[in-house]
C-alpha positions, -999 to 999 in steps of 0.1 A, spaced: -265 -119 364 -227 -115 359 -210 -140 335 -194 -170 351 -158 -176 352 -157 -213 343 -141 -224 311 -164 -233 280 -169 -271 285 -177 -285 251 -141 -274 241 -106 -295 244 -76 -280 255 -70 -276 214 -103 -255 213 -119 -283 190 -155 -288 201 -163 -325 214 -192 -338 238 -183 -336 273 -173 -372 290 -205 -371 323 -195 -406 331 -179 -399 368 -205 -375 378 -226 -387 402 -263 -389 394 -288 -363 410 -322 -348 403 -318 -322 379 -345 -300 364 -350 -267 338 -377 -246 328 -375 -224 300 -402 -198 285 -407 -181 254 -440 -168 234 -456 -160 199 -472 -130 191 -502 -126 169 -531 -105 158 -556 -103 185 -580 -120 153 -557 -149 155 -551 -156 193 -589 -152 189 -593 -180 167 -568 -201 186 -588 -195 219 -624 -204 203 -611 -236 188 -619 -220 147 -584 -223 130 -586 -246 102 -558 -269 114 -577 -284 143 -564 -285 181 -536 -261 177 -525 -263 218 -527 -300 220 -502 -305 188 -477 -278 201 -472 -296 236 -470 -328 221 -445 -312 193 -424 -298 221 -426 -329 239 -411 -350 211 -385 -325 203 -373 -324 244 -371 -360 243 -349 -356 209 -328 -325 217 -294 -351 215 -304 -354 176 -311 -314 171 -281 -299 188 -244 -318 178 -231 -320 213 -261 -326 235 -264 -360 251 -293 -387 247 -310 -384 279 -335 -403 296 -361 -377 310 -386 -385 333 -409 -353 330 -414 -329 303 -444 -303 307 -458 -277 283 -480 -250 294 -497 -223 275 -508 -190 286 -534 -172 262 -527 -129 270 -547 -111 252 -539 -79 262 -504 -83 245 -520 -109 220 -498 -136 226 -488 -168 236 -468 -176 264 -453 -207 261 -435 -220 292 -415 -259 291 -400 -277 325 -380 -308 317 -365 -335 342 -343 -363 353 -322 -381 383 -289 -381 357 -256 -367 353 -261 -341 331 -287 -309 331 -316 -304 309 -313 -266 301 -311 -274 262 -343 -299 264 -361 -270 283 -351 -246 258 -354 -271 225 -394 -280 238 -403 -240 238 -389 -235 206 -403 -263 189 -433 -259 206 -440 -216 191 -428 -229 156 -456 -252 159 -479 -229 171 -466 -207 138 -476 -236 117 -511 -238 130 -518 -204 125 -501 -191 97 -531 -199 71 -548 -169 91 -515 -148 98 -480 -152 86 -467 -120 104 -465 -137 137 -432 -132 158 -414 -157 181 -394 -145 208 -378 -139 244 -371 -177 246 -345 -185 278 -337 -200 309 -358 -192 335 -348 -216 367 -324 -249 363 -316 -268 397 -289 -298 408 -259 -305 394 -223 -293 406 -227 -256 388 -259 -256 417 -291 -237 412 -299 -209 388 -327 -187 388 -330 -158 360 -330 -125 376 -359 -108 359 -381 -140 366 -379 -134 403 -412 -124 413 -427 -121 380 -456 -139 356 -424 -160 340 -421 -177 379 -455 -190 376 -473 -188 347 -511 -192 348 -518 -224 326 -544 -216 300 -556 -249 280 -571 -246 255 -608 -236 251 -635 -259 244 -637 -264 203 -663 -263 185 -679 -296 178 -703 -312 148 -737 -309 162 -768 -331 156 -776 -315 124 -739 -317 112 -723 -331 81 -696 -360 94 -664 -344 104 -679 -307 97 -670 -279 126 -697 -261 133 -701 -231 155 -721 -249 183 -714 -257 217 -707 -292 231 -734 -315 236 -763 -288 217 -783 -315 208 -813 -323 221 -810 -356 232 -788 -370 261 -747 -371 244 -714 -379 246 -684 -357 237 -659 -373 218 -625 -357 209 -598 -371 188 -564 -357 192 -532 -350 177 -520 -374 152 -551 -392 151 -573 -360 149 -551 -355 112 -549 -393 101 -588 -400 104 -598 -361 91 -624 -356 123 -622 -337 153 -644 -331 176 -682 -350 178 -718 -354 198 -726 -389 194 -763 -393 214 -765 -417 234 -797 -440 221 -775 -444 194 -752 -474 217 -755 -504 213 -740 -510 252 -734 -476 274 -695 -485 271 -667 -472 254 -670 -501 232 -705 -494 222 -698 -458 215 -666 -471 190 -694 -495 173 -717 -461 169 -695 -441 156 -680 -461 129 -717 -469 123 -720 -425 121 -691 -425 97 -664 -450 78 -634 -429 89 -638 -441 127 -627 -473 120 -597 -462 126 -598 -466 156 -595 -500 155 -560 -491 135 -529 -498 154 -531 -488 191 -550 -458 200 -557 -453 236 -589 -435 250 -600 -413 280 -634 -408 300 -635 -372 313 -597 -375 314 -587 -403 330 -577 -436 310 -600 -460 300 -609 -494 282 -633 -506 266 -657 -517 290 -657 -486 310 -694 -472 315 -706 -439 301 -732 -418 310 -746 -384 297 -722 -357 291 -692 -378 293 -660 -363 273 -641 -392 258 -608 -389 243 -592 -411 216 -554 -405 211 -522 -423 204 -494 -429 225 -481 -401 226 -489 -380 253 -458 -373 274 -426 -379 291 
């Protein structure tokens, strides 16, 4: 794409640099996605996939990392300004073929200026994080090929990178990450075993914790079996599993929110066999 003609913005007319004044633009929907990815022994991507790097879940701390640094891209980059996004959205693609990551972020807003640097800042953030959960198993990973794939609105109008046109980059097929394994029945507390979800015999519930709250309590991923509620509710299961093991009660620290086979609940929302439920903090996106 040849080079545009327009003058660089974020200089004055005595070539100092200084944040550009946005306050008569008019407001309009503006939006970015950028792409980049982290390459790494097939062994590692491996590892990554089955849920067995010592870190925990290494997918669901990179979005949120590249979440948190879209949202702060005004305090990483001098001239960028503090924006109030409404989206941001981090998808991973698992290649093994070129044992890799793909790591692809869209940011946006109704506001007067783009959201090309959030776009970019969330991939990068999010494959240095991805670097951080791995490199106990492999320190020669690369990051790279980070840019702009498509931005639209604003008066400089749309822009769409010429070797994205057609191509994977365009629309990436969204890998999450692949079901980690969990303690099972004749698991230590907190342990990782190589079992599937749910392998005991009795009638379970999954439980996850995630993110910050998977590192601040020390546990991951659980079967809790059912006969061991004291009600079939979300609130019975938090009674049985602090009852399992002292490091659940923090739960009961600060707020932490929770999910029944991905969709929000509360504490007197029913379970039954086989449920997945999720405790997290607030901290899930934009």
């Amino acid at each position: 794409m040849p080079l545009s003609n327009q003058p660089l913005t974020h200089l004055n007319a005595r070539g100092e640099a200084h944040m550009v004044d946005v306050a008569d633009k008019p407001e309009s929907r503006r939006e970015a996605t950028a792409s980049g990815l982290i390459r790494m022994q097939p062994e590692t991507l491996a590892l990554l996939s089955e849920g067995g790097l010592p870190k925990g879940d290494v997918l669901a701390t990179a979005r949120i990392a590249g979440i948190q640094a879209a949202k702060r891209t005004h305090e990483l980059i001098p001239l960028c300004h503090a924006l109030a996004l409404s989206k941001v959205a981090i998808d991973f693609e698992l290649d093994e073929p070129e044992s890799c990551v793909y790591v692809t972020a869209t940011c946006r807003l109704n506001g007067r200026t783009g959201v090309e640097m959030e776009a970019l800042t969330a991939v990068s953030v999010a494959c240095l994080t991805l670097y951080d959960m791995c490199k106990a198993v492999d320190k020669g990973m690369e990051i790279g090929a980070i840019h702009l794939d498509t931005k639209t609105g604003g008066k400089s109008g749309d822009y769409l990178r010429e070797e994205a046109r057609g191509t994977r980059a365009m629309a990436p097929a969204v890998i999450e990450s692949a079901p980690s394994p969990i303690v099972t029945g004749e698991g230590a507390s907190g342990e990782v075993s190589v079992g599937q979800r749910c392998d005991i015999a009795a009638p379970c519930l999954r439980v996850k914790c995630l993110a910050e709250l998977r590192e601040r309590l020390g546990v991951g991923d659980v079967s809790v079996p059912i006969d061991r509620l004291s009600s079939s509710d979300v609130a019975g299961l938090k009674t049985a599993l602090k009852a399992m093991d002292p490091r659940f009660e923090g739960l009961d620290e600060g707020r932490v929110m929770c999910a029944v086979n991905q969709v929000i609940a509360s504490d007197a929302t029913p379970l039954t066999d086989n449920d997945e439920v999720a405790f997290f903090p607030p901290v899930t996106g934009g």
